[in-house]
C-alpha positions as CSV (number, residue, x, y, z in Angstrom):
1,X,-28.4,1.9,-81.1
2,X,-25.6,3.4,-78.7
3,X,-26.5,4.1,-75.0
4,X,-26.4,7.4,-73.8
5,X,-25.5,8.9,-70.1
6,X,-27.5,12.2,-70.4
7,X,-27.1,12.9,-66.6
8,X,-24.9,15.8,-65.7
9,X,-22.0,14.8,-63.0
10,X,-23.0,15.4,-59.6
11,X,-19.8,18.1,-59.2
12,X,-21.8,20.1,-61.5
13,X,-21.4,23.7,-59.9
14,X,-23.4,25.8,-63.0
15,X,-20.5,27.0,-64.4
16,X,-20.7,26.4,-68.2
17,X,-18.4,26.9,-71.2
18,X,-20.0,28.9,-74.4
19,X,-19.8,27.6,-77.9
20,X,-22.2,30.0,-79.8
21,X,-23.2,28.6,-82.7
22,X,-24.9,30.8,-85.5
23,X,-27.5,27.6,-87.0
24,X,-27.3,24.8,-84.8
25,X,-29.9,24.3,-81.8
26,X,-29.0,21.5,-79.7
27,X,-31.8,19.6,-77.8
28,X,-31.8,17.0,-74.9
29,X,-31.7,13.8,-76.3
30,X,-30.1,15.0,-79.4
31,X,-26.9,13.9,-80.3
32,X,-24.8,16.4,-82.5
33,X,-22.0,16.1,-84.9
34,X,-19.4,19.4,-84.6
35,X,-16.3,20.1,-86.3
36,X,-14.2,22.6,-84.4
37,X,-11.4,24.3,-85.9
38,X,-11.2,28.3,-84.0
39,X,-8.4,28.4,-81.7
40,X,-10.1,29.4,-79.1
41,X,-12.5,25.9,-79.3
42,X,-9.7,23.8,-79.3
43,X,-8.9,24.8,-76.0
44,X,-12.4,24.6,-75.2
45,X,-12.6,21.2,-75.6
46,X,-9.7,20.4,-74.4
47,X,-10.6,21.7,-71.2
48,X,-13.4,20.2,-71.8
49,X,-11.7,16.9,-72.1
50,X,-9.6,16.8,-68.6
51,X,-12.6,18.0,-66.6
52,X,-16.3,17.3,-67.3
53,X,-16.8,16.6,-70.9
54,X,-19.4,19.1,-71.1
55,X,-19.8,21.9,-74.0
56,X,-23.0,24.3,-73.7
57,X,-24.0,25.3,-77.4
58,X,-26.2,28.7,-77.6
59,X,-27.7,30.0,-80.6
60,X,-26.4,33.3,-81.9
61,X,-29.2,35.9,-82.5
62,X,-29.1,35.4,-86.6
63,X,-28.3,39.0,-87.5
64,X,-25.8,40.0,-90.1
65,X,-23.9,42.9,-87.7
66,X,-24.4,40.3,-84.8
67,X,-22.7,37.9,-86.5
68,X,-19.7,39.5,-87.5
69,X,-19.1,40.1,-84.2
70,X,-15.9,38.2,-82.6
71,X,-18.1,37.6,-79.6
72,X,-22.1,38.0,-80.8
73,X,-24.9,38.3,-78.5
74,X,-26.9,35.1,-77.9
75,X,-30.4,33.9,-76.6
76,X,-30.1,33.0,-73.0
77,X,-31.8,29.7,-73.4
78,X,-28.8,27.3,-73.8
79,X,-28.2,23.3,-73.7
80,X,-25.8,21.3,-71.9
81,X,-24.2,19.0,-73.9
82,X,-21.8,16.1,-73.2
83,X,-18.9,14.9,-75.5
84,X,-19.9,11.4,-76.3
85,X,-16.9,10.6,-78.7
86,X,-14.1,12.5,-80.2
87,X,-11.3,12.9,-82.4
88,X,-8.5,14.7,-82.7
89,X,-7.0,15.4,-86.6
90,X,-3.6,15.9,-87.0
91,X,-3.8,19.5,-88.1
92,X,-5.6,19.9,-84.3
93,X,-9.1,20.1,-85.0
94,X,-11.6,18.4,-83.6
95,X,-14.5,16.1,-84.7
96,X,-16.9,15.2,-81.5
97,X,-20.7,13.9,-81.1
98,X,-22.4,15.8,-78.6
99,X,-25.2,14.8,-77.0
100,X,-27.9,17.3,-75.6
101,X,-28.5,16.7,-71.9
102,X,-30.1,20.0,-70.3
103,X,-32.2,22.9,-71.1
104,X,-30.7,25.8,-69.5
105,X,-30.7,29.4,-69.0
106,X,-28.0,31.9,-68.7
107,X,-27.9,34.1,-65.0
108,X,-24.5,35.5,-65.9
109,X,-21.8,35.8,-68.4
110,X,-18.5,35.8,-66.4
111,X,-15.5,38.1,-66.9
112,X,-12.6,35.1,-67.7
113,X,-9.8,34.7,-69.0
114,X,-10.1,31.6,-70.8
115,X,-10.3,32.8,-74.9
116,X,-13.8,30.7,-74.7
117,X,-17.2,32.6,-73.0
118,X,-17.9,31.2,-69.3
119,X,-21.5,31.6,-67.9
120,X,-23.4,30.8,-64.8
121,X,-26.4,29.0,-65.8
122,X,-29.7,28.1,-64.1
123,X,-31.3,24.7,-64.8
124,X,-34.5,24.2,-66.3
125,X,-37.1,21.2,-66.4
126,X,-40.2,20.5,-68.3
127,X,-43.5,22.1,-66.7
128,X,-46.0,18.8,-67.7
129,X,-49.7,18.2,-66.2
130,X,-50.7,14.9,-66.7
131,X,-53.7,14.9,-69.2
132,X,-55.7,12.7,-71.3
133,X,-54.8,14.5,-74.5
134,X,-51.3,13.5,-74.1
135,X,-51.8,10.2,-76.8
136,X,-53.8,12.7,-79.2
137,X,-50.6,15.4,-79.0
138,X,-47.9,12.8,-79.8
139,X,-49.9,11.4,-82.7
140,X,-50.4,14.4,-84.0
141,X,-46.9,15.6,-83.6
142,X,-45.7,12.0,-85.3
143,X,-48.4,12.4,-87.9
144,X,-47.5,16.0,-89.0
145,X,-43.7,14.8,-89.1
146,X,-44.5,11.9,-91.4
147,X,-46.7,14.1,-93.5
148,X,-43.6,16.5,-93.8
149,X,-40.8,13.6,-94.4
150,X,-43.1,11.0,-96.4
151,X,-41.1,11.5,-99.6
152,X,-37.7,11.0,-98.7
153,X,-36.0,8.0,-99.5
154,X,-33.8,8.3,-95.9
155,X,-36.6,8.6,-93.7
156,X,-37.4,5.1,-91.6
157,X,-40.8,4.4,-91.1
158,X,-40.4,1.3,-88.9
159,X,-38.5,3.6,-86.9
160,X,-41.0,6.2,-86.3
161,X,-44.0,3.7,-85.3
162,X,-41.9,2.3,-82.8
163,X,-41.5,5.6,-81.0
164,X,-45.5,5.6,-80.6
165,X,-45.0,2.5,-78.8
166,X,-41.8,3.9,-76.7
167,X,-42.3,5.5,-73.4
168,X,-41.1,8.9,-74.8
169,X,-42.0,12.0,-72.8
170,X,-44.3,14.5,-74.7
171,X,-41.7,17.2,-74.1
172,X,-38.9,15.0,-75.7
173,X,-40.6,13.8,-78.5
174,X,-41.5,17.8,-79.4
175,X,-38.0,18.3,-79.3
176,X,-37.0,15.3,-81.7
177,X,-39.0,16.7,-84.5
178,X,-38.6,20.1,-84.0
179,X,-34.9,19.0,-84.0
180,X,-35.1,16.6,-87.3
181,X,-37.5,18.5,-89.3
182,X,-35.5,21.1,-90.7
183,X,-37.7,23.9,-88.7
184,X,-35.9,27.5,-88.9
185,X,-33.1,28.0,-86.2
186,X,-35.2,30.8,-84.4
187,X,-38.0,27.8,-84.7
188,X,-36.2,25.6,-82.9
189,X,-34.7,28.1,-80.3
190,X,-38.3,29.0,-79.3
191,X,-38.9,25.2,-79.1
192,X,-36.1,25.0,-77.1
193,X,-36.7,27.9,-74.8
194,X,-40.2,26.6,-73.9
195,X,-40.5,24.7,-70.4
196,X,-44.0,24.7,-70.6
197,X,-44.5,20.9,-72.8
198,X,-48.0,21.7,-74.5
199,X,-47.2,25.2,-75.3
200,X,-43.9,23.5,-77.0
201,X,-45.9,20.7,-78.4
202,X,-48.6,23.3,-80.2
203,X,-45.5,25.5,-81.2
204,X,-43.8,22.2,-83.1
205,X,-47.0,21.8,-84.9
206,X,-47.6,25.0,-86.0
207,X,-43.8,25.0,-86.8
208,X,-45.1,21.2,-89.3
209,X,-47.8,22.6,-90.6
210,X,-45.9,25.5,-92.2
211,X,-43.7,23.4,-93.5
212,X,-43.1,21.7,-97.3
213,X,-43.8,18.1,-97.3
214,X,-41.7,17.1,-99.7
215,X,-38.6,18.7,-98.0
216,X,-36.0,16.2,-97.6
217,X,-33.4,15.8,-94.5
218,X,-32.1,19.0,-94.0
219,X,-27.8,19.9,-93.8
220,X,-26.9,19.5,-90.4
221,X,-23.2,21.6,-89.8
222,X,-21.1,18.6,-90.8
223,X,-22.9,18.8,-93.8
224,X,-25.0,15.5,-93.3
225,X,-28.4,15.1,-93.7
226,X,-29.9,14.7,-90.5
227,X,-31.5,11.3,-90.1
228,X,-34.8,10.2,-88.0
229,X,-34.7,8.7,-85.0
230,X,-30.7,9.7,-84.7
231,X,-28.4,6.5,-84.1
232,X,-28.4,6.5,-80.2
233,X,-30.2,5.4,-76.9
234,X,-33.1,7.7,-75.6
235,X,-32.2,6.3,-72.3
């Protein structure tokens, strides 16, 4: 597996760039395949590229007249991703992995002139109490996964057991599965929005439980099936 830095620079001043996304939620600890091909994302991550290497990707509330919008409203919970690798085409575009760092949540959106949206974000972090319930929660959260992934070919076993064994925080392994099992987007962007770790936890559950089992890897946007544990570090 690759090793990850998910720590944001320490010239971080909470100024973010925008890439709205209308079915994609981005996690920490996730790391994300994106294509990008508008204009106006090019020179996204370009600046991106010759400053901080961060991109914050936001869901766009999933409705049609939002949508078509050319800049659509979006839920206020964001994540801070950091562009791992990239690669330009020769046409311009962009393929990039990003990987998820922070959870997030928009103050302001800012009047700029940049073609990209510019916001003023507020960090967030977990809210955890210790408690003895913790090893019953993440088997419960790996059992429901491997209950709803058990008959695809793609999914790695091996893998999974040696996450129970991992020191993997509660709130990180929620967001794994809720990330990996296919869960709809406004799902996941509840997932996402939720600081509170057992509250997240029972939502990603819930979220399993309502789900087919025999539903293989979903279509992630580069049109992949999105694999379990993802191919990098959770360091």
């Amino acid at each position: 597996m690759a090793t990850a830095d998910f720590q944001l620079p320490d010239s971080f001043s909470g100024i973010v760039r925008l890439f709205p996304l209308p079915n994609l939620v981005l996690f920490p600890g996730v790391v994300q395949g994106l294509h990008l091909f508008e204009p106006r994302y090019l020179q996204l991550i370009e600046d991106s590229l010759i400053d901080d290497d961060l991109i914050t990707t936001a869901l766009s509330i999933p409705d049609s007249q939002n949508l078509s919008r050319e800049n659509p409203e979006i839920y206020p919970t964001v994540c801070i991703g950091k562009v791992m690798t990239h690669s330009q085409l020769e046409d311009g575009r962009y393929n990039l992995l990003l990987a998820g760092m922070r959870r997030a949540k928009i103050v302001q959106e800012l009047d700029v002139r940049t073609p990209y949206r510019q916001a003023r974000v507020e960090l967030l972090d977990d809210i955890h109490d210790a408690a003895p319930s913790d090893s019953i929660l993440r088997k419960k959260l790996l059992d429901g996964f491997i209950k709803h992934r058990q008959l695809d070919e793609s999914f790695d076993r091996e893998s999974v057991k040696h996450l129970l064994s991992d020191e993997i925080e509660l709130g990180q392994l929620a967001d794994l599965i809720c990330y990996a099992s296919g869960a709809p987007v406004e799902q996941q962007q509840a997932a996402l929005s939720m600081t509170d770790v057992l509250r997240r936890v029972k939502l990603v559950l819930g979220t399993l439980d309502a789900l087919p089992s025999e539903d293989s890897a979903i279509e992630d946007s580069t049109g992949e099936g999105r694999e379990f544990p993802p191919d990098f570090s959770l360091n």
